[in-house]
C-alpha positions in Angstrom: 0.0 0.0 0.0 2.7 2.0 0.7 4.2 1.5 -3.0 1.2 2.8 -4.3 1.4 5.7 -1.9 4.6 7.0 -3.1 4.2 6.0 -7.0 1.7 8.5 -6.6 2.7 11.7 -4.8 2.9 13.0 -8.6 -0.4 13.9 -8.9 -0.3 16.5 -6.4 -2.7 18.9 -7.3 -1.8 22.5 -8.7 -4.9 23.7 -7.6 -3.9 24.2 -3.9 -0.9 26.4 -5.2 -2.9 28.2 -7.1 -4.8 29.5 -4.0 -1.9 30.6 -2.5 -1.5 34.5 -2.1 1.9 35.4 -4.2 3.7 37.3 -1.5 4.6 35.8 1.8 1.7 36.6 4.5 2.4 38.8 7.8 4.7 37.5 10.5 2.5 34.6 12.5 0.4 35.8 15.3 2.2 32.2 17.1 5.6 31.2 17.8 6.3 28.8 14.6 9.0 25.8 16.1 11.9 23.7 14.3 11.0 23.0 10.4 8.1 25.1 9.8 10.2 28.4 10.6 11.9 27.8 7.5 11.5 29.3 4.0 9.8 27.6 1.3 13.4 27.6 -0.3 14.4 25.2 2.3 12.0 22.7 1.6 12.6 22.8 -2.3 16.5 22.7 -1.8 15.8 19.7 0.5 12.9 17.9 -2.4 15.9 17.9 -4.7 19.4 17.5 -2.6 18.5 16.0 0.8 16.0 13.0 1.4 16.5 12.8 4.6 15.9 16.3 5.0 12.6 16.2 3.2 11.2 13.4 4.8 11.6 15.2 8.1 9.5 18.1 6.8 7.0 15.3 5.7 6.8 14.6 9.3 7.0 18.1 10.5 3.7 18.3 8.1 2.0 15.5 9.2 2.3 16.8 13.1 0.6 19.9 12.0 -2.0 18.1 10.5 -2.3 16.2 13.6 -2.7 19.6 15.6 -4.7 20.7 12.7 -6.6 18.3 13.3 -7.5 18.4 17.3 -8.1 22.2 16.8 -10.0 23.2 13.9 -13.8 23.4 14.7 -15.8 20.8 13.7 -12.9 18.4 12.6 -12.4 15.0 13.0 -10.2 14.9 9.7 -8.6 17.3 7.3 -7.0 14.8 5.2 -9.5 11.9 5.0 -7.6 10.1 1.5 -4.3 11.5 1.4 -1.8 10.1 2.6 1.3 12.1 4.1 3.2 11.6 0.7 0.6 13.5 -1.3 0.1 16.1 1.1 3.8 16.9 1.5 4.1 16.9 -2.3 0.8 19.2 -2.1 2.7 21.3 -0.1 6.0 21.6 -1.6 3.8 22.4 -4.6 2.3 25.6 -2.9 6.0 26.1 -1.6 7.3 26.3 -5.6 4.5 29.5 -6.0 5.9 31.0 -3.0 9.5 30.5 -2.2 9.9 33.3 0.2 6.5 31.9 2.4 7.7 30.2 5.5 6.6 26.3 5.3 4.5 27.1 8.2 2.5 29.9 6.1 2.3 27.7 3.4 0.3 25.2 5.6 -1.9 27.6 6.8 -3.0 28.4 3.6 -3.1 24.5 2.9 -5.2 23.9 5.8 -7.8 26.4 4.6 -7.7 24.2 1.6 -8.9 21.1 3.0 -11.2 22.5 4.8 -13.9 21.6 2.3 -13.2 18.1 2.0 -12.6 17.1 6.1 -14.3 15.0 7.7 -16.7 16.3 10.7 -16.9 13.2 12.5 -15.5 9.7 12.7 -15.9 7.1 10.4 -15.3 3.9 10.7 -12.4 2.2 8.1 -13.2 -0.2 5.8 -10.7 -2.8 3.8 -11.2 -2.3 0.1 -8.8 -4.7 -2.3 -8.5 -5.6 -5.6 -6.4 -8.8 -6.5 -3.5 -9.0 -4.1 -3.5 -5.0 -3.2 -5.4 -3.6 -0.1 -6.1 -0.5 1.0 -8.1 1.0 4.5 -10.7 4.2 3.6 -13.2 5.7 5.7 -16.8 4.4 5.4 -17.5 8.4 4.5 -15.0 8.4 2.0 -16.7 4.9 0.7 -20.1 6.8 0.2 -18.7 9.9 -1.5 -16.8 7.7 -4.1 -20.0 6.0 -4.7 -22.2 9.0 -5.1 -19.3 10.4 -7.3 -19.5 7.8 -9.7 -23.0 7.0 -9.8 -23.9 10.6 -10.4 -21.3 10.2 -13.6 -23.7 6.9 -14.7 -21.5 4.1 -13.3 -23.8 1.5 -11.7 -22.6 0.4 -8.3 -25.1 -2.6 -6.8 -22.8 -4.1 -3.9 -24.3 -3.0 -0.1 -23.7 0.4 1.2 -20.1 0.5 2.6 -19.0 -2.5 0.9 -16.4 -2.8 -2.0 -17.1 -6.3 -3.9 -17.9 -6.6 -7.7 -19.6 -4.0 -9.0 -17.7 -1.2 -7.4 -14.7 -2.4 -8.4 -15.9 -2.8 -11.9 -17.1 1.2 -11.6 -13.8 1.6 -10.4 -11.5 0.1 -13.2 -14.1 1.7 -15.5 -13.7 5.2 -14.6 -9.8 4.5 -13.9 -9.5 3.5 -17.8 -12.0 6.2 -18.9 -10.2 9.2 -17.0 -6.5 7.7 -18.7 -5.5 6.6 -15.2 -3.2 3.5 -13.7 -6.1 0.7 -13.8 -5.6 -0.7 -10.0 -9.2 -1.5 -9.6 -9.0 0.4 -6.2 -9.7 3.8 -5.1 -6.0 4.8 -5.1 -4.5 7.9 -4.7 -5.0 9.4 -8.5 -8.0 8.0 -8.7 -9.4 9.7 -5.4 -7.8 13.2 -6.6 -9.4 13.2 -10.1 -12.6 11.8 -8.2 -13.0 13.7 -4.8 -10.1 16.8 -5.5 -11.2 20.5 -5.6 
């Protein structure tokens, strides 16, 4: 699962650093600690030179989340699909349109982003797979995929928050209509040309 993960940080949306503003924002009303304090630049330098350096801003990123997370109003989760890998490559994306932002600004702005797409409350996770490849999703995440594709005309007849044969064969359709890898699961891509903003 993890494989797929990482094979698919590419498709990091655009959109989210399209929303950033183009000059860095005032100096933060809070005191900003280790990674985050650091310019844009720094994370870039680090995507191409230093992998050890740029994981540890992917974990820097995924403990704001995780604050992100326990204090945003009516938020259970901000990032119910992506998985660190996208969201640092999200990120680093919003980083390229704003160099001189701190990484810390950047997520702010990135936060705002999600906002939309969060979950309110928990859900429960459900194993979806396809051959010998498995993923976990949220039961929420389950039911948005499926109104998603019904709305497009895919018919989906399995039991609500299940993932057997007919949802998989919506699946692999829309995966080879939209020009996508053809996993037969709800993968990373698949969920940002699906669910993204």
């Amino acid at each position: 699962m993890l494989g797929l993960r990482i094979q698919h940080v590419a498709f990091a949306g655009s959109v989210f650093a399209m929303s950033l503003p183009t000059t860095a924002s005032a100096q933060s009303a809070v005191a900003v600690e280790t990674l985050g304090a650091r310019p844009c630049e720094t994370l870039l330098e680090a995507q191409q030179n230093d992998e050890d350096l740029y994981r540890a801003f992917g974990m820097w990123i995924g403990g704001f989340l995780t604050a992100a997370n326990a204090y945003e109003d009516d938020t259970f989760d901000l990032t119910p699909w992506q998985p660190i890998e996208y969201i640092t490559a999200q990120v680093t994306s919003g980083c390229r349109s704003n160099p001189e932002a701190t990484v810390a600004q950047t997520m702010n702005s990135y936060v705002g982003f999600l906002r939309n797409q969060r979950l309110t409350q928990p859900s429960k996770l459900v194993r979806v797979q396809a051959n010998d490849n498995a993923l976990f999703i949220y039961e929420t995440v389950l039911a948005q995929i499926r109104d998603k594709l019904t709305a497009q005309g895919f018919t989906i007849t399995d039991p609500e928050n299940t993932y057997r044969q007919t949802f998989g064969q919506a699946i692999l359709a829309y995966q080879r209509r939209e020009n996508l890898s053809v996993t037969g699961l709800p993968d990373v891509p698949t969920l940002a040309k699906l669910l993204g903003q």
